[in-house]
Kinemage of the C-alpha trace (Angstrom):
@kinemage 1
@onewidth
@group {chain A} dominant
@subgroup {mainchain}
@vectorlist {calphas} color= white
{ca unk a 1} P -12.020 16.479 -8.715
{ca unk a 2} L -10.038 14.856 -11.559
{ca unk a 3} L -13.090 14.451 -13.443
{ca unk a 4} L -14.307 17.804 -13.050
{ca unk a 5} L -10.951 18.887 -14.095
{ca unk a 6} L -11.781 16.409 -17.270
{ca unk a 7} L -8.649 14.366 -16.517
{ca unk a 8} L -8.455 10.621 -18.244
{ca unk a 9} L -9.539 8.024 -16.224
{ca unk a 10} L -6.496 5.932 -15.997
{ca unk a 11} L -4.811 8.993 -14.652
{ca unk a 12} L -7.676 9.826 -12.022
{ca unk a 13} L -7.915 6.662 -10.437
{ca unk a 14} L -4.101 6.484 -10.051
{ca unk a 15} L -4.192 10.070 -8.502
{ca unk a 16} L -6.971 9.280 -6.506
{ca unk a 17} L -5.291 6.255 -5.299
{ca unk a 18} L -2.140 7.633 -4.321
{ca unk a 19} L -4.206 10.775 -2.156
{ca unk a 20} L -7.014 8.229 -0.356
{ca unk a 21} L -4.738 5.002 0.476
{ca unk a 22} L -1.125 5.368 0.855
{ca unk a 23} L 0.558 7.231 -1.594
{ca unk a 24} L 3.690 5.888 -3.559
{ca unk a 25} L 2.599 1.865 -2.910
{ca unk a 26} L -0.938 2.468 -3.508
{ca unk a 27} L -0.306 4.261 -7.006
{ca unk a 28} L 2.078 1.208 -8.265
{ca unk a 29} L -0.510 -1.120 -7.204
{ca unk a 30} L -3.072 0.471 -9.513
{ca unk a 31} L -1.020 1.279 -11.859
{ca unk a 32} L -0.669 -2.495 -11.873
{ca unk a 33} L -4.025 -3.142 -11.916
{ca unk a 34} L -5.104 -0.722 -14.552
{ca unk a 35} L -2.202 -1.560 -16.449
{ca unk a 36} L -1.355 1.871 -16.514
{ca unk a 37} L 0.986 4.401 -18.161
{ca unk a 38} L 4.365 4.435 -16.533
{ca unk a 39} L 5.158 7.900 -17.789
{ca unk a 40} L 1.869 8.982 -15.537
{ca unk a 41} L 3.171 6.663 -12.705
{ca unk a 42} L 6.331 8.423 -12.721
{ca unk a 43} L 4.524 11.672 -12.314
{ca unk a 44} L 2.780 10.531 -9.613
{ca unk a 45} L 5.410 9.145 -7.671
{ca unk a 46} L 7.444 12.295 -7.853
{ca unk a 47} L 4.652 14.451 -7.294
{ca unk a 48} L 3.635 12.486 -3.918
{ca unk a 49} L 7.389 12.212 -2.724
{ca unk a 50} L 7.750 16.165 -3.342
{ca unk a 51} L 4.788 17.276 -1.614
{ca unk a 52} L 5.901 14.747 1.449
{ca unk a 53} L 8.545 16.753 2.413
{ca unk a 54} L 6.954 20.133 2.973
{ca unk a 55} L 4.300 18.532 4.831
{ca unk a 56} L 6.499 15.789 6.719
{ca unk a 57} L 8.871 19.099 8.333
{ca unk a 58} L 5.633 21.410 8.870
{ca unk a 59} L 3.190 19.762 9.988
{ca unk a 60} L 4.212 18.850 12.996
{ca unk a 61} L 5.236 21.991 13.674
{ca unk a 62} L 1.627 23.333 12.960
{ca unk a 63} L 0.057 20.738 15.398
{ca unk a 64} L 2.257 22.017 17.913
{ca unk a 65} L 1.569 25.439 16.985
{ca unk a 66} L -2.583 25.011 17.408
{ca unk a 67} L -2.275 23.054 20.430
{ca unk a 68} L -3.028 19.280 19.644
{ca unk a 69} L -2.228 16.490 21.438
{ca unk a 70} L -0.052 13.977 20.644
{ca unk a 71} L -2.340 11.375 19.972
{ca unk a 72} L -4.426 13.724 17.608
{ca unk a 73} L -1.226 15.019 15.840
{ca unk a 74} L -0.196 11.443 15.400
{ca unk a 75} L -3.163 10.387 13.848
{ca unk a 76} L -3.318 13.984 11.846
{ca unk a 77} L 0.039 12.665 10.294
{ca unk a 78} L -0.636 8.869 9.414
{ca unk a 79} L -3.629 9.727 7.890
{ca unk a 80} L -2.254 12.652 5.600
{ca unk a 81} L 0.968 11.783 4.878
{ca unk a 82} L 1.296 9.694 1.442
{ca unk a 83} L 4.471 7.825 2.244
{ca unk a 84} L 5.230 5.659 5.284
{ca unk a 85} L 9.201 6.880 5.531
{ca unk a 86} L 8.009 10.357 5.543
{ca unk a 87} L 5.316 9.519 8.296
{ca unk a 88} L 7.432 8.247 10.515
{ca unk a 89} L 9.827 10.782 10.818
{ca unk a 90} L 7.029 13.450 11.180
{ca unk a 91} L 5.879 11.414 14.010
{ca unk a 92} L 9.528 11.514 15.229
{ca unk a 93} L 9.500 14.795 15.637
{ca unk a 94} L 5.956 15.014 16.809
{ca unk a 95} L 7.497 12.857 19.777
{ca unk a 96} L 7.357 9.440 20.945
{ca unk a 97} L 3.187 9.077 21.689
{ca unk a 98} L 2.929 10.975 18.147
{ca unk a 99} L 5.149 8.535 16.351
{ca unk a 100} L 3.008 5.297 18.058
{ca unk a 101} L -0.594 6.663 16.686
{ca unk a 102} L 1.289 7.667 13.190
{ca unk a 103} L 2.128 4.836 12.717
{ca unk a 104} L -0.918 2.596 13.619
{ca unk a 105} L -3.025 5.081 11.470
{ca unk a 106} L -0.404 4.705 9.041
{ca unk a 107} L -0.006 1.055 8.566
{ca unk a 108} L -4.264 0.836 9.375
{ca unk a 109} L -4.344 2.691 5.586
{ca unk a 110} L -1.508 -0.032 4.386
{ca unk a 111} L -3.456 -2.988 5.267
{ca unk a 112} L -6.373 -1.400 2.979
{ca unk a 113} L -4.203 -1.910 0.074
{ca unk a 114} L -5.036 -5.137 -0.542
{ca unk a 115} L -8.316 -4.438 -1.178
{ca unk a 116} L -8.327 -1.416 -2.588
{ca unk a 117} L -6.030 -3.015 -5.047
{ca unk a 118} L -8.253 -6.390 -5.776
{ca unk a 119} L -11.533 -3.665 -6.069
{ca unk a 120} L -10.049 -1.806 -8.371
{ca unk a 121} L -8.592 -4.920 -10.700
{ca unk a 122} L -11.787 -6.403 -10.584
{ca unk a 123} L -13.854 -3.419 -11.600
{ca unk a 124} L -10.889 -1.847 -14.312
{ca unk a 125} L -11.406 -5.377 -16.031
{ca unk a 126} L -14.629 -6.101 -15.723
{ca unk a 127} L -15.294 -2.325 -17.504
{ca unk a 128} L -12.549 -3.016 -20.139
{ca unk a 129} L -13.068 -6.353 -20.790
{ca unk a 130} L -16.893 -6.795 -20.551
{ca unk a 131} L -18.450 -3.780 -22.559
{ca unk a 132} L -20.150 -6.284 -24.906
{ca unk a 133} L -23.554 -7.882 -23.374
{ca unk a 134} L -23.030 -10.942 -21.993
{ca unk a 135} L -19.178 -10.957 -22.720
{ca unk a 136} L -17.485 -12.572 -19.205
{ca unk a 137} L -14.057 -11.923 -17.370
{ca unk a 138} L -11.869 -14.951 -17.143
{ca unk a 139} L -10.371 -14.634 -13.696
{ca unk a 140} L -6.705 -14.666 -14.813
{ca unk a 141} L -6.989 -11.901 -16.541
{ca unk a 142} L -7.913 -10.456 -12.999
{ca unk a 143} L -4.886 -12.293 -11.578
{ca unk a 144} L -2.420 -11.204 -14.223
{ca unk a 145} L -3.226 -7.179 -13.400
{ca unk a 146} L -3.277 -7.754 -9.437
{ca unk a 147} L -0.273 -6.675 -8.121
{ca unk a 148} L 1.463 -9.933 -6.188
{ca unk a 149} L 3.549 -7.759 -3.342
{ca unk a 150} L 0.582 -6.519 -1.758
{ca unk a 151} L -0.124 -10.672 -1.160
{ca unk a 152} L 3.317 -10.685 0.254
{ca unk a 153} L 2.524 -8.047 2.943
{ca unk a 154} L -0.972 -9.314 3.598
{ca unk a 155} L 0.843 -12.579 4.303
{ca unk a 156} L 3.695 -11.168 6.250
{ca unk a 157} L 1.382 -9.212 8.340
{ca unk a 158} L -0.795 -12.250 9.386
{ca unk a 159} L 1.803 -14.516 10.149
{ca unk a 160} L 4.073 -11.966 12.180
{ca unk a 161} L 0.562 -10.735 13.657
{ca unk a 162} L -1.246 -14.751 15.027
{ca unk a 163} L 0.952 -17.164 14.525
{ca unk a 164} L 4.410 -16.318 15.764
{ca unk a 165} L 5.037 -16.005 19.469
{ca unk a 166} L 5.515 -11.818 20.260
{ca unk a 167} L 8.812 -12.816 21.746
{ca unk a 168} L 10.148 -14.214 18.443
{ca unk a 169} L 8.574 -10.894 16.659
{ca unk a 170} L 10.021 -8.671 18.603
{ca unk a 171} L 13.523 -10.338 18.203
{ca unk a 172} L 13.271 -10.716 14.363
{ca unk a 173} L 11.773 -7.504 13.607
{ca unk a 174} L 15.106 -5.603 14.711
{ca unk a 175} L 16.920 -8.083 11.835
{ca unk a 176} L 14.357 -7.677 9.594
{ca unk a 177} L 14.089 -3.899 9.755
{ca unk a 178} L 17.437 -3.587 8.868
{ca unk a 179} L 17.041 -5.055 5.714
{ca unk a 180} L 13.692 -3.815 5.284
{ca unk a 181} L 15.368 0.137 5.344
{ca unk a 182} L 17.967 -1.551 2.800
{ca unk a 183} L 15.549 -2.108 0.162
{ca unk a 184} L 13.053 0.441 1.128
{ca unk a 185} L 15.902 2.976 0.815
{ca unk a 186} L 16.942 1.148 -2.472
{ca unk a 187} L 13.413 1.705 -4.087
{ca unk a 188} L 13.377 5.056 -3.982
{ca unk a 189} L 16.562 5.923 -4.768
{ca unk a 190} L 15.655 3.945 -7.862
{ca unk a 191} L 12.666 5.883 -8.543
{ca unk a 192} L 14.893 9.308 -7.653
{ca unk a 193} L 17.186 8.059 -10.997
{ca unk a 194} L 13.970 7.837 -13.058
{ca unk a 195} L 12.507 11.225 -11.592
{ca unk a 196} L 13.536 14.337 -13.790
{ca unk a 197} L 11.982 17.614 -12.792
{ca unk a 198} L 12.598 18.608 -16.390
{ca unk a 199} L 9.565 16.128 -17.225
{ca unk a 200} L 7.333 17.400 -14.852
{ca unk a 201} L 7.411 20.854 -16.857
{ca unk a 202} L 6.904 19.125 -20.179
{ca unk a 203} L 3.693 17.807 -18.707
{ca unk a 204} L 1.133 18.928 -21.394
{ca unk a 205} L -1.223 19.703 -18.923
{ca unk a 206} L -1.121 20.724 -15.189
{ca unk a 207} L -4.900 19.470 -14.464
{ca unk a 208} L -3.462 16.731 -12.711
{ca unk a 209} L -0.991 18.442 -10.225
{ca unk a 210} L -3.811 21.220 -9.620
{ca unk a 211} L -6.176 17.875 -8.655
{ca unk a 212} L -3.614 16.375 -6.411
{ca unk a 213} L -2.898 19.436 -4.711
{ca unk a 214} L -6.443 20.252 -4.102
{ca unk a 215} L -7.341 16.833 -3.116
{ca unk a 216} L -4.306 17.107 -0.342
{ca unk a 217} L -5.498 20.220 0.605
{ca unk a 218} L -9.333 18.811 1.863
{ca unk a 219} L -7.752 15.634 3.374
{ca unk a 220} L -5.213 17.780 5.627
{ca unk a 221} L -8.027 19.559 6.879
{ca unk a 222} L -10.503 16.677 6.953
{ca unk a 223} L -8.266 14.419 8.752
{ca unk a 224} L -7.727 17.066 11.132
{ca unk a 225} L -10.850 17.231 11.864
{ca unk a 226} L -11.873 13.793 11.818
{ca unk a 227} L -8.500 13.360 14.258
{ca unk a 228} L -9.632 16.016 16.633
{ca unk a 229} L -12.934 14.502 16.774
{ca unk a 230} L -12.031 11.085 17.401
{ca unk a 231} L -9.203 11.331 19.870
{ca unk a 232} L -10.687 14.774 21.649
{ca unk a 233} L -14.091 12.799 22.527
{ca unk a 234} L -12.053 9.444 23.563
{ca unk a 235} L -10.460 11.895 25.997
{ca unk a 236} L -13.540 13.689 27.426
């Protein structure tokens, strides 16, 4: 859509990034990648936290509205929803069997970060770096645009997930929640200081918010239906 819309490149895989994986994350790990403009990673952050809100309050309204289950509206959520706070407390008020399949569907998308986030470091370079035949990529310049956190929650996620006893996780995850909301609460309000609405109107052009909100507009529906299909035949 972006490139229909004739919209740089840098700026189209960021959007694109932020619509197809998980939103806020997933756009500062390509921005990291791509070494990308922070004034268009600002944009995109706001854009994806603003159009959360609308759809974290109504859509579960809607799914109640039309007659899904819970399992389907959970699902419906995680995989349209570009923020993880803002899933979760859809699925909260979807109720308790909506907030468990939000959030697997949810944190599903999360773990394809990773590699989402390698693929696209690996291409951006080789494209940038290797446009003369026969020119190669050193592989540190592919480490130096990977962003490191996602190998901190790749890590986190294996250890917590094989090696520790489910006993011990289930203990520590109450302490380390706490803190996790500290810092997760934190981050944002950060990037709420460096948000200005004012900027979003001196936006030359308004290509790109037209191409996110299109692109949000065929994934709500094509979740839906891939949702509906999944969980409705599991059920039959």
């Amino acid at each position: 859509i972006s490139k229909k819309m004739k919209i740089d490149d840098e700026f189209s895989t960021m959007l694109a990034s932020a619509v197809s994986i998980c939103g806020v994350s997933a756009a500062i790990a390509t921005a990291g990648a791509i070494n990308g403009d922070k004034k268009k990673l600002s944009f995109i952050i706001s854009l994806v936290l603003i159009i959360a809100i609308p759809m974290m309050i109504f859509m579960p309204v809607v799914a109640r509205w039309i007659g899904l289950s819970d399992e389907v509206t959970g699902a419906w959520l995680g995989g349209t929803i570009d923020t993880t706070g803002a899933v979760v407390a859809a699925g909260t008020i979807a109720g308790e069997t909506g907030l468990k399949y939000a959030t697997i569907v949810k944190f599903s998308q999360n773990v394809l970060l990773g590699l989402a986030a390698f693929a696209i470091s690996v291409f951006w370079t080789t494209r940038n770096k290797g446009k003369n035949q026969g020119e190669k990529v050193a592989l540190g310049i592919i480490w130096e645009r990977f962003p490191k956190f996602v190998l901190g929650f790749i890590l986190a996620s294996l250890v917590f997930s094989f090696l520790l006893h489910p006993e011990t996780v289930q203990n520590s995850g109450k302490v380390i929640k706490s803190f996790s909301s500290f810092w997760f609460n934190l981050a944002f309000i950060s990037i709420g200081l460096e948000t200005r609405f004012a900027d979003l109107k001196k936006l030359e052009s308004k290509k790109p918010f037209y191409s996110f909100m299109v692109a949000q507009g065929f994934n709500i529906l094509f979740t839906l239906l891939v949702s509906w299909l999944l969980f409705h035949t599991m059920h039959s």
